[in-house]
C-alpha positions as CSV (number, residue, x, y, z in Angstrom):
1,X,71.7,53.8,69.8
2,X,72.6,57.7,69.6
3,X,72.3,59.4,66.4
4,X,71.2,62.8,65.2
5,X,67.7,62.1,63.1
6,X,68.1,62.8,59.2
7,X,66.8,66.2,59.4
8,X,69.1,67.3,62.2
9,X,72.1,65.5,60.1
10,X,70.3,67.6,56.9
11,X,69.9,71.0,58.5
12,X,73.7,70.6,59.3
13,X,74.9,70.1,55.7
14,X,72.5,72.8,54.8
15,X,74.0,75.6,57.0
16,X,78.1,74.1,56.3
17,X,76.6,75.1,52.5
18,X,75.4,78.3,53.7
19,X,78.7,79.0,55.7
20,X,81.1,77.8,52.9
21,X,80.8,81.1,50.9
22,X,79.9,84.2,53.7
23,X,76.9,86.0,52.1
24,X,75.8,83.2,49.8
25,X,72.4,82.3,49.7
26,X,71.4,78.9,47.8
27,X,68.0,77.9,47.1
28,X,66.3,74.4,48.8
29,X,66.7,72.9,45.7
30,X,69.7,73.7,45.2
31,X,71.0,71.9,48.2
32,X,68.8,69.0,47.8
33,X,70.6,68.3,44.4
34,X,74.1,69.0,45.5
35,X,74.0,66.7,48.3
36,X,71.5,64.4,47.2
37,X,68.8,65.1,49.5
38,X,65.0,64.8,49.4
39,X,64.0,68.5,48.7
40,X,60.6,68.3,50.8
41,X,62.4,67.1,53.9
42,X,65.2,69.8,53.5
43,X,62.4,72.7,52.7
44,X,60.9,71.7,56.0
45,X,64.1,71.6,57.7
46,X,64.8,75.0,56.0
47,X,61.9,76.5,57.3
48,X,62.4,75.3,61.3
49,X,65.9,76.8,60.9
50,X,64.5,79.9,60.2
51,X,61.8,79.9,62.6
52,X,64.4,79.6,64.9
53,X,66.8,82.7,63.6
54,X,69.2,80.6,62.1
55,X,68.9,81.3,58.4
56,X,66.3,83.3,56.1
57,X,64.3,83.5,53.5
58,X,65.6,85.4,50.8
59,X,63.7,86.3,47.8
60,X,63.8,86.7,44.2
61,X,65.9,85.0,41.0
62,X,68.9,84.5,43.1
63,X,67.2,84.3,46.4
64,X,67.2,81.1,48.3
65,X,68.3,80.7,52.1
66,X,71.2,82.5,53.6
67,X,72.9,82.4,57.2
68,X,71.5,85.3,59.7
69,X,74.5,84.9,62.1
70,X,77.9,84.3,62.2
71,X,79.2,80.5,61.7
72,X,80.9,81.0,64.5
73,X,78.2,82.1,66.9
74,X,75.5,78.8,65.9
75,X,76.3,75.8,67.6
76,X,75.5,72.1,66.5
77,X,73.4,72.0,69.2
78,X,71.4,74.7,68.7
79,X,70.3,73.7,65.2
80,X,69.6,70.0,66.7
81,X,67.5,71.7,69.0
82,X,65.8,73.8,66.4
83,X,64.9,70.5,64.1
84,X,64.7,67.9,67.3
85,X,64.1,69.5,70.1
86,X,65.8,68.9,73.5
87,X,68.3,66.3,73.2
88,X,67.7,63.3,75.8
89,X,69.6,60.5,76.2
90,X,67.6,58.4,78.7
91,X,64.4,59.0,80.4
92,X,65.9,60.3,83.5
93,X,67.2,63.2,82.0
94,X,63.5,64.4,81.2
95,X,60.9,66.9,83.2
96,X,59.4,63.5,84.6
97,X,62.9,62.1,85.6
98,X,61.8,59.0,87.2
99,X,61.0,55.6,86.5
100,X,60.5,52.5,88.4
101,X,64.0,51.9,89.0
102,X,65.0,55.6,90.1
103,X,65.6,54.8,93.7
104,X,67.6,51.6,93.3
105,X,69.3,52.9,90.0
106,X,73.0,52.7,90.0
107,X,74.0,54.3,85.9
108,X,71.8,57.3,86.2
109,X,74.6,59.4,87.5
110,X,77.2,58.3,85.2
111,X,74.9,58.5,82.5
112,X,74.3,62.3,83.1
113,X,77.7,62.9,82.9
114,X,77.4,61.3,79.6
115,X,74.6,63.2,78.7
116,X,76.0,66.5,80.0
117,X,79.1,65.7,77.9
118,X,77.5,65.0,74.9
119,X,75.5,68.3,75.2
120,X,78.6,70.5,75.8
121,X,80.7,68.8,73.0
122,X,77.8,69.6,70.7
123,X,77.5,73.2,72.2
124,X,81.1,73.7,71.4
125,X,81.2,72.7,67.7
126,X,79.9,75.2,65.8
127,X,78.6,75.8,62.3
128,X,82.3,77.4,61.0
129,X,83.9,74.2,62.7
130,X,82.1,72.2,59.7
131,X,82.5,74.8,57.0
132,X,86.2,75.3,57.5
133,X,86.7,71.8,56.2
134,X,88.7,71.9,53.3
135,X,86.1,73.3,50.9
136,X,87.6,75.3,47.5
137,X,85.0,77.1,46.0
138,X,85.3,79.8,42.5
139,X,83.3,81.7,40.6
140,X,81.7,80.5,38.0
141,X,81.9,82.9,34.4
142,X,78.8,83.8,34.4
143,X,80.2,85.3,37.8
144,X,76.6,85.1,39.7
145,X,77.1,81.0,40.7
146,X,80.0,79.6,43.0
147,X,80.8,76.2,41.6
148,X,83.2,73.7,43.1
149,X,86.9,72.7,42.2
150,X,87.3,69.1,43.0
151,X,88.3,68.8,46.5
152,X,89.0,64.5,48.0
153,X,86.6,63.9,50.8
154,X,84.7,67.4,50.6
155,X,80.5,67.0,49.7
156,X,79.4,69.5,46.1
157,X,79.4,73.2,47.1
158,X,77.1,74.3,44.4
159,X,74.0,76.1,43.8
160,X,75.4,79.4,46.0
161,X,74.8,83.2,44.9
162,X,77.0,85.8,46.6
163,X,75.4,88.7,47.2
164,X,78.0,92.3,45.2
């Protein structure tokens, strides 16, 4: 069966966190309680996302991670990538490429075109695609914290700092 591993499924509620509130940084803990997360597994997921550029460490009482790039401009992909590695949907579609059926093998070119689509759909769909789900988000009074209004369907947006 197909399916993005746990940490590729947790970096991507992570960075739709990040991207709900442009600027926002939120700690690992944070996140971890908002979503219900284990917060070792998401500080490890943290950290490959920015080893890869996608977020970064920020710092001090309100510090926490925050997005380096635009929504926009990281795809789904690319942060399954940066947790997973390449994505690979059968042996043939690895550096070694064959196996004892590659000559006589009459699926392996549909199933690239599977795989290719599968890559391009997840290059396409991008970071903002997830965060502009309908997500309401205010300030809380102490006007440092974004706190959720209660939004059907939408996970807790909580635990964010906007940077003045």
């Amino acid at each position: 069966m197909l399916k993005l591993t746990k940490k590729a499924d947790y970096g991507l509620i992570a960075l739709r966190h990040l991207a709900s509130v442009p600027g926002a940084t939120a700690s690992t803990k944070d996140m971890a309680d908002a979503y219900r997360l284990p917060v070792t597994l998401l500080a490890k997921v943290l950290q490959q996302l920015a080893r890869a550029g996608i977020v970064k460490s920020v710092a001090g009482t309100n510090g926490g991670y925050k997005l380096m790039r635009n929504p926009s401009a990281v795809s789904a992909l690319e942060v399954v990538r940066a947790i997973d590695g390449p994505v690979i949907l059968t042996h043939c579609f690895t550096e070694h490429g064959t196996c004892d059926q590659s000559d006589n093998c009459t699926v392996r070119e549909p199933l690239r075109k599977v795989h290719e689509a599968i890559l391009d759909v997840l290059n396409r769909f991008t970071i903002n695609d997830l965060a502009e789900a309908r997500s309401i988000v205010t300030r809380s009074a102490a006007g440092n914290k974004l706190t959720p209004l209660p939004v059907p369907l939408n996970p807790v947006v909580s635990g964010l700092h906007q940077e003045v």
